[in-house]
C-alpha positions as CSV (number, residue, x, y, z in Angstrom):
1,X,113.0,-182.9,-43.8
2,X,112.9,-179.5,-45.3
3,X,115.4,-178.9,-48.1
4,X,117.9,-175.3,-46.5
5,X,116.9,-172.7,-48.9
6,X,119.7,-170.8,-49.5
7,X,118.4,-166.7,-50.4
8,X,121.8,-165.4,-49.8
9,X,122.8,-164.6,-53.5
10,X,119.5,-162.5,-53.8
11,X,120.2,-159.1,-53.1
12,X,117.2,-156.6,-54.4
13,X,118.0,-152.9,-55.1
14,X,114.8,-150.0,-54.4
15,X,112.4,-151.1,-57.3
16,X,110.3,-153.2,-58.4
17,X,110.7,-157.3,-58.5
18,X,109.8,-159.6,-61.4
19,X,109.9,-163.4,-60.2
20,X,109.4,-165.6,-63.6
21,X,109.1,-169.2,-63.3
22,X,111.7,-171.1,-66.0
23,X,110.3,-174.4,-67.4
24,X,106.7,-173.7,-70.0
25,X,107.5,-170.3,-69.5
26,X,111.2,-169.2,-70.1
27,X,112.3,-172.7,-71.3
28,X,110.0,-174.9,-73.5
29,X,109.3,-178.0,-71.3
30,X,106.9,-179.8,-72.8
31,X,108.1,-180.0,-76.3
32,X,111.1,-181.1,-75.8
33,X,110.5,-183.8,-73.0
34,X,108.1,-185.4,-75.8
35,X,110.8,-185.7,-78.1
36,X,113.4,-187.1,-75.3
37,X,111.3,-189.9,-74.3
38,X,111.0,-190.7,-78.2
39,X,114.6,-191.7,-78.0
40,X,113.6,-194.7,-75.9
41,X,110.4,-195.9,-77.8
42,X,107.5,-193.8,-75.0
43,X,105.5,-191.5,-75.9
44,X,103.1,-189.1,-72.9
45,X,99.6,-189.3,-74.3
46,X,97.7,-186.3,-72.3
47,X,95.1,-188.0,-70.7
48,X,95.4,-185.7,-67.7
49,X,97.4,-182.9,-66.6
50,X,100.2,-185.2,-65.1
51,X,103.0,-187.4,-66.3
52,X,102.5,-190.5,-64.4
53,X,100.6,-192.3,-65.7
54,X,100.6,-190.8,-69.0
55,X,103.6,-192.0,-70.0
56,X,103.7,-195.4,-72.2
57,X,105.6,-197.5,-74.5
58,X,105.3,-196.2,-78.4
59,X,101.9,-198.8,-79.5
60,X,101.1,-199.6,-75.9
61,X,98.5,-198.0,-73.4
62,X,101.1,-199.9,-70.8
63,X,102.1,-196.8,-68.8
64,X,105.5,-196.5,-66.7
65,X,105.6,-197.0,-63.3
66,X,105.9,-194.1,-61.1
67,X,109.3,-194.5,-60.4
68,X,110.3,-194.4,-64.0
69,X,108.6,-191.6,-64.5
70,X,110.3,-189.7,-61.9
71,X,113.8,-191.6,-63.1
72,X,112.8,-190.1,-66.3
73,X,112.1,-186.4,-65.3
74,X,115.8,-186.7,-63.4
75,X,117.1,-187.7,-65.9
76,X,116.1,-185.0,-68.7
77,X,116.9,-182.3,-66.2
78,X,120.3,-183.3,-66.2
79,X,120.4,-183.2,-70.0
80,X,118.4,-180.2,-70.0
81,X,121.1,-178.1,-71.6
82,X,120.8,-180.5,-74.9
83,X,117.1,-180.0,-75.0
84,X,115.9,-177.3,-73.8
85,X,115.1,-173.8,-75.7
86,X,113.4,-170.6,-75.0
87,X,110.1,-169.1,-75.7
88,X,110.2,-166.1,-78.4
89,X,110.6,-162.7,-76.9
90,X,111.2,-164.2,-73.5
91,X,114.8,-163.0,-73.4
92,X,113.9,-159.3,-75.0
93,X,111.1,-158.6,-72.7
94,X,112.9,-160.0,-69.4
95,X,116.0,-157.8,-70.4
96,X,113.9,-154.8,-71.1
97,X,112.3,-154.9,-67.6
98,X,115.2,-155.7,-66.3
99,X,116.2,-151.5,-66.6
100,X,113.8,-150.7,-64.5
101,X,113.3,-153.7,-62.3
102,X,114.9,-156.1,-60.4
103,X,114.3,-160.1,-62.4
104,X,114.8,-163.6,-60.8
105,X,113.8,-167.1,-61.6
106,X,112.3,-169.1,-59.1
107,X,111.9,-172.8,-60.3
108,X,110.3,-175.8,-58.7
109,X,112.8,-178.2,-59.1
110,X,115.4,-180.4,-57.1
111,X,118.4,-177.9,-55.9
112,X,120.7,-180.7,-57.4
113,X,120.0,-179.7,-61.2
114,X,120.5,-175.8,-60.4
115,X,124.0,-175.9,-61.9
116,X,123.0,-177.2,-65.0
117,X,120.0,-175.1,-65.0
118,X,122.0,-172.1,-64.4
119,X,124.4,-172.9,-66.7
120,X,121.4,-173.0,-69.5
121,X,120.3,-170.2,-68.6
122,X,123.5,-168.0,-68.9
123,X,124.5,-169.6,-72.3
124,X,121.4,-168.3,-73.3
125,X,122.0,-165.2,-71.9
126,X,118.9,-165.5,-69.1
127,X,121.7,-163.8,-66.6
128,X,119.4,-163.7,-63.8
129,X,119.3,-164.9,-60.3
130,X,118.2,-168.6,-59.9
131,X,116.5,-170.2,-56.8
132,X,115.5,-173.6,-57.3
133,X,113.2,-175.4,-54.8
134,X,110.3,-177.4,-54.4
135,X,108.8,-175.3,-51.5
136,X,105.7,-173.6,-52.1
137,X,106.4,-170.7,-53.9
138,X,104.0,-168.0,-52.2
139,X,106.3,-168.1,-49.2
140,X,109.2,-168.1,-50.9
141,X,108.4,-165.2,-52.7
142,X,107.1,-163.6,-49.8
143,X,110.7,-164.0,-48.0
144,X,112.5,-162.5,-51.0
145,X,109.8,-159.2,-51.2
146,X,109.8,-158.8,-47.6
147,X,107.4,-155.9,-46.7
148,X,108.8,-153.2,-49.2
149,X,106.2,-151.0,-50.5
150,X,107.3,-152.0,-54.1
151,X,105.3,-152.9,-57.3
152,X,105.5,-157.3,-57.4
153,X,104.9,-159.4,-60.1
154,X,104.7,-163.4,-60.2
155,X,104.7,-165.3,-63.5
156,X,104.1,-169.0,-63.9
157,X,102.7,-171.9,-65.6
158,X,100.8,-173.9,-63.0
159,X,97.6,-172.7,-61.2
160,X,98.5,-173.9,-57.4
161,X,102.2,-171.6,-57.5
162,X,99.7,-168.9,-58.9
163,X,97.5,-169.2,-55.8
164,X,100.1,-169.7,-53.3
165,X,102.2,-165.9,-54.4
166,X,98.5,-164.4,-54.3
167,X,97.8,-165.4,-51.2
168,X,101.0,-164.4,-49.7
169,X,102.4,-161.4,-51.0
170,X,100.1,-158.3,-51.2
171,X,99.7,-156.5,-54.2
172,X,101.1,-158.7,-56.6
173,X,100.3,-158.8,-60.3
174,X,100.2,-162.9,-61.0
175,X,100.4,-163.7,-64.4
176,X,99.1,-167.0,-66.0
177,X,101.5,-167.9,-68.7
178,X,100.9,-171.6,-70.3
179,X,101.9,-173.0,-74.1
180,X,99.2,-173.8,-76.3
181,X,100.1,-177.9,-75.6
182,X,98.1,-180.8,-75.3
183,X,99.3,-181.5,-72.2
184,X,98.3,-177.8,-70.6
185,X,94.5,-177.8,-72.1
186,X,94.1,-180.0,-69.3
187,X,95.2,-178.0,-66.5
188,X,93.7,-176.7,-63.9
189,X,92.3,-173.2,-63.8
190,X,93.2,-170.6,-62.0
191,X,90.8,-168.4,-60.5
192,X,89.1,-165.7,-61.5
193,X,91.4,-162.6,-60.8
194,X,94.4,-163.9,-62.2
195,X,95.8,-162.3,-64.9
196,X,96.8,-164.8,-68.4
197,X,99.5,-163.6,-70.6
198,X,99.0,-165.2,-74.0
199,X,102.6,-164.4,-74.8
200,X,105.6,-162.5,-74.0
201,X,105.0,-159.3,-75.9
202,X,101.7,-159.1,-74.1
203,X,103.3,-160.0,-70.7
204,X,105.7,-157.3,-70.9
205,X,102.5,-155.1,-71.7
206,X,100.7,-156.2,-68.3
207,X,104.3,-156.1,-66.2
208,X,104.8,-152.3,-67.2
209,X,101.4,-151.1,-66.7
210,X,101.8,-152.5,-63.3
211,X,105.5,-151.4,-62.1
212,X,104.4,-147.9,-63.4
213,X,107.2,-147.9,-66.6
């Protein structure tokens, strides 16, 4: 069944609205998930853009079984606020557009981490909005914007959440945002049209051209 997603605590003023995506693009991901499963003798060798599969015992090619893997994920996101750190600039160029536009994080994850994730993110002082699903994000995104005749932008990592917000809200600058990891080279692409932000500085470049700012 569905997970309820709860919208209520979004409430958008007249102007523009910047929806960022947290983990590899706010908060370092891959990094520091490579030096958690350290701890307990794996390492992910990127063989492919995934994690299972790709993660093994330290001087094995022996991967873990699925369910480890995803035992594994659960269980950094609920340490999260001992490992994870943010990208340079993010926080400058998010509270800079923040004058002059509305900012919320929309991250594909199980509602059940939120409160750690949003306790992360205010110690850092990321004092934006949350919603955290694993629904598609295109129509999530498109519930939040609604119809307004307002400026949109998307941000994100991952090339399907890219295509899913172009193809349902209008008018919407999406922004490819990755790190330069091992793990990333071997991502998908997106197609051609979307826009890719090599880094904040140049993101925030991109975001006011397109809000008009």
């Amino acid at each position: 069944m569905s997970e309820i997603l709860d919208l209520s605590h979004i409430s958008l003023k007249d102007r523009p609205l910047i929806v960022c995506d947290v983990d590899d693009v706010v908060l370092q991901f891959f990094a520091p998930f490579e030096h958690y499963l350290k701890k307990d003798g794996l390492e992910l060798l990127p063989r492919s853009f995934r994690l299972t599969g790709n993660i093994v015992t330290v001087g094995t090619d022996v991967a873990v079984e699925d369910m480890a893997v995803k035992q594994l994920i659960g269980s950094f996101f609920e340490q999260q606020e001992e490992w994870q750190t943010p990208f340079d600039l993010a926080l400058d160029t998010l509270n800079a557009l923040g004058a002059d536009a509305d900012v919320m994080f929309l991250t594909a994850m199980p509602p059940r981490y939120s409160e750690s994730r949003r306790r992360l993110l205010d110690r850092l002082g990321f004092d934006f909005p949350l919603v955290a699903t694993e629904e598609p994000k295109g129509p999530v995104m498109r519930r939040i914007h609604g119809e307004r005749a307002l400026p949109s932008v998307f941000i994100d990592d991952m090339a399907h959440n890219l295509h899913s917000v172009r193809d349902h809200v209008d008018n919407c600058l999406v922004l490819h945002m990755m790190p330069d990891s091992p793990l990333h080279l071997l991502a998908p692409k997106p197609d051609d049209g979307i826009t890719r932000a090599l880094d904040w500085a140049q993101a925030g470049d991109l975001i006011r051209a397109h809000i008009g700012r």
